[in-house]
Backbone as CSV, one residue per row, in Angstrom:
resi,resn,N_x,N_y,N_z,CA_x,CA_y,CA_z,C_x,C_y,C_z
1,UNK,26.349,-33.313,-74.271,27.351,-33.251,-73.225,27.784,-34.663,-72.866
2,UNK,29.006,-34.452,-72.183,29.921,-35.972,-72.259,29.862,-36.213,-70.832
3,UNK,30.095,-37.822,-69.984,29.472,-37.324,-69.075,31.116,-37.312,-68.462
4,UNK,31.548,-37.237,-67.220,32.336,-36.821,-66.584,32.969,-38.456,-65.879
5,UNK,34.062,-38.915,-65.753,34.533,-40.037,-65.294,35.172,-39.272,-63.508
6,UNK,34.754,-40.010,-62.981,35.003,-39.900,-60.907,35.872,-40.639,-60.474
7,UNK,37.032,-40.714,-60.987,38.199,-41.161,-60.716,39.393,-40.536,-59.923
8,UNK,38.934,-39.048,-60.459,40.221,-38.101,-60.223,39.353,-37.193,-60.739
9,UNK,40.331,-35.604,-59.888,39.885,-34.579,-60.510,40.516,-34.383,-61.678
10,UNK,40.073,-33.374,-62.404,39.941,-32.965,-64.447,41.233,-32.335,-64.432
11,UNK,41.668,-32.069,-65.290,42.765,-30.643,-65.578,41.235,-29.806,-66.349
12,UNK,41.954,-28.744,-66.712,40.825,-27.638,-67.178,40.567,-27.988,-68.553
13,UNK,41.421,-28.755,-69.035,40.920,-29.254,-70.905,39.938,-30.588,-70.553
14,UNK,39.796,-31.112,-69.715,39.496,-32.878,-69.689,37.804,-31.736,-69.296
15,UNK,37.748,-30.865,-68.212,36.077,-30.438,-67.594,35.773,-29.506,-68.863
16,UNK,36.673,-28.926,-69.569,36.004,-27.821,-70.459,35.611,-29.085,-71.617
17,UNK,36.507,-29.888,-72.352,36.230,-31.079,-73.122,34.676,-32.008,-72.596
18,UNK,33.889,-32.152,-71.760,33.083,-32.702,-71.466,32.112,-31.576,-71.597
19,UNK,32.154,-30.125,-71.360,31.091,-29.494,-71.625,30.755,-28.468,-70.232
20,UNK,31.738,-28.457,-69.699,31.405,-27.241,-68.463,32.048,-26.270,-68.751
21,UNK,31.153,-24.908,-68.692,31.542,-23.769,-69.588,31.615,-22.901,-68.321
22,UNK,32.941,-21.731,-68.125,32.646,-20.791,-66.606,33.786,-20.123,-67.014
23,UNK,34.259,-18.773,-66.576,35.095,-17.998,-66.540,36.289,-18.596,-66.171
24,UNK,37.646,-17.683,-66.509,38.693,-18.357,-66.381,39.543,-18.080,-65.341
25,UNK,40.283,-19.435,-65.065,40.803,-19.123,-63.340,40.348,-20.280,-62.098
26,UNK,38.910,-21.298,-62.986,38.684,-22.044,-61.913,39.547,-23.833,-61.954
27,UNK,39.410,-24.363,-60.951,40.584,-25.357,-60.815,39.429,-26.872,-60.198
28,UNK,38.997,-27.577,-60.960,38.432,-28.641,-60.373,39.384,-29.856,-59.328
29,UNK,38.645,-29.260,-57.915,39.591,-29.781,-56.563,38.781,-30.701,-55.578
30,UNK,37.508,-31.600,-56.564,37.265,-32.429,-55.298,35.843,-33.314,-56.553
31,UNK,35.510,-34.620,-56.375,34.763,-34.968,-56.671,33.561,-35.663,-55.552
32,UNK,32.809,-35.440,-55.469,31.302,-35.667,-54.426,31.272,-36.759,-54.643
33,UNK,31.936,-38.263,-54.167,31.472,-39.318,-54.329,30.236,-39.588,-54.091
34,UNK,29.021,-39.301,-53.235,27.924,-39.855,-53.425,26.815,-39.058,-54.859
35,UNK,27.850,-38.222,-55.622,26.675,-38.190,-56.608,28.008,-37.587,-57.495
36,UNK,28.657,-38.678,-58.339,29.678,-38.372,-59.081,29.735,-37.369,-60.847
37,UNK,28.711,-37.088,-60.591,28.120,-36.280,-61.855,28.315,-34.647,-61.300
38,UNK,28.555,-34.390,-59.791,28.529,-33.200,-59.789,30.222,-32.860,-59.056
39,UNK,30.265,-31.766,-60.192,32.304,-31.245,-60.197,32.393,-30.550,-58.848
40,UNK,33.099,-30.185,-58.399,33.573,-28.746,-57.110,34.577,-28.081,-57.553
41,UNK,34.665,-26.412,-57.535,35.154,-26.226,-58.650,35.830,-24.782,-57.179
42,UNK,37.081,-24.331,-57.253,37.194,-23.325,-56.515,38.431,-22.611,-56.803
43,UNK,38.642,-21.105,-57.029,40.162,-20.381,-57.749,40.129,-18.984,-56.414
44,UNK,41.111,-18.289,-56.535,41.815,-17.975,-56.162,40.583,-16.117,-55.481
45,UNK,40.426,-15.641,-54.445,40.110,-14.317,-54.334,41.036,-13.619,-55.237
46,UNK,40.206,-12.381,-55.572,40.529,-11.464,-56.823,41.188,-12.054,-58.029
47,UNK,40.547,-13.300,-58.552,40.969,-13.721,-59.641,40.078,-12.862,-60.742
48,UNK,40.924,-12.320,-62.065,40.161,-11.871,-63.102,39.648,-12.780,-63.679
49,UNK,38.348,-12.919,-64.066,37.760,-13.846,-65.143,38.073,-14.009,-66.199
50,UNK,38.335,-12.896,-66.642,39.386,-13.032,-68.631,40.204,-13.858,-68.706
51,UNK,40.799,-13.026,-67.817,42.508,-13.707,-67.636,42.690,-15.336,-67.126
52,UNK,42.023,-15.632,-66.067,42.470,-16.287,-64.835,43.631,-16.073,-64.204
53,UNK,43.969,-14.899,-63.986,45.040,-14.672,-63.116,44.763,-13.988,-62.055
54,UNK,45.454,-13.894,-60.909,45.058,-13.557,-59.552,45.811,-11.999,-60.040
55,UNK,44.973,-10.942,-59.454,45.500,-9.369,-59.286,45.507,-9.295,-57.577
56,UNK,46.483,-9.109,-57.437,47.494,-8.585,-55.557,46.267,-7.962,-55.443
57,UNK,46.402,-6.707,-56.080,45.156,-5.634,-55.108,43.311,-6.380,-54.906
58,UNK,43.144,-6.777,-56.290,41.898,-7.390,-56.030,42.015,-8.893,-54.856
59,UNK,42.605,-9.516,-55.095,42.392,-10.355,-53.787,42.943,-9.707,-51.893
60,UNK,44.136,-8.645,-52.093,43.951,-8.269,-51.083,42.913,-7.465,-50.229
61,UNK,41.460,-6.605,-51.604,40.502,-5.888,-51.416,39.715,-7.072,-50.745
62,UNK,39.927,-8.594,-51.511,38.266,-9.554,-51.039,38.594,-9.937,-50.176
63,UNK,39.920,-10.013,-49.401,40.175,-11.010,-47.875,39.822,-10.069,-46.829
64,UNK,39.793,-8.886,-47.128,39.498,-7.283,-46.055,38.709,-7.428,-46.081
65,UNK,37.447,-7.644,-46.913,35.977,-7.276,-47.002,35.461,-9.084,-46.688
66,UNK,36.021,-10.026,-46.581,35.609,-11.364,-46.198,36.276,-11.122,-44.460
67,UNK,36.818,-10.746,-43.680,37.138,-10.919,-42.448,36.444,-9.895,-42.280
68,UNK,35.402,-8.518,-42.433,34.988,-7.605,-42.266,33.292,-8.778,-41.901
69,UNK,33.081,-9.244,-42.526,32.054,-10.048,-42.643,32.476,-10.744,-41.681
70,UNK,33.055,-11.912,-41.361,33.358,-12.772,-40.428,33.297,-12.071,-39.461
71,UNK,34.134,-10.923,-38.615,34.014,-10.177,-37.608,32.319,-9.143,-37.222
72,UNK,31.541,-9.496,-38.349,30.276,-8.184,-38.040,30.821,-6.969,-37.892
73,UNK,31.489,-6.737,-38.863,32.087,-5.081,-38.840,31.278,-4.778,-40.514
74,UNK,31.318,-3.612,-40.797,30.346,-3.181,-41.820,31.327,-3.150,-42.981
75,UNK,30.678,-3.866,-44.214,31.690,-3.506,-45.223,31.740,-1.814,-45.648
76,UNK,32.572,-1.949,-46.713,32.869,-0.853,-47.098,31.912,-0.373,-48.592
77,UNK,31.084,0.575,-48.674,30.126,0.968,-49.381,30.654,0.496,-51.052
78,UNK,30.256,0.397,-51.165,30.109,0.100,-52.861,29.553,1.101,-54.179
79,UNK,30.673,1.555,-54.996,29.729,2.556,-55.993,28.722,1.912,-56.794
């Protein structure tokens, strides 16, 4: 593995080119200056992993069930 330059954040070829491997859809948006070896990495509620594309219904399902949480109201059961 290559190591990572802390200059700027990556585009997704410069972090996948060094060797960080993760589903698709994530967007490197911040580097930790006191320990520049570690990425921050954050994409979109109801993003598909295949794809990396955001689906309407799946992110409008995770912002209902994330303010359900924030408020202490009970999520909604899960099959």
């Amino acid at each position: 593995m290559q190591t990572a330059t802390a200059t700027a954040t990556q585009s997704e070829g410069e972090w996948r080119g060094i060797g960080v491997q993760q589903s698709r859809g994530w967007q490197h948006y911040c580097i930790h200056r006191p320990e520049a070896h570690i990425l921050l990495f954050r994409r979109p509620l109801g993003t598909d992993p295949q794809t990396g594309r955001v689906d309407a219904e799946l992110a409008r399902m995770a912002r209902e069930e994330e303010y359900k949480g924030q408020l202490g109201l009970p999520e909604t059961a899960r099959a």
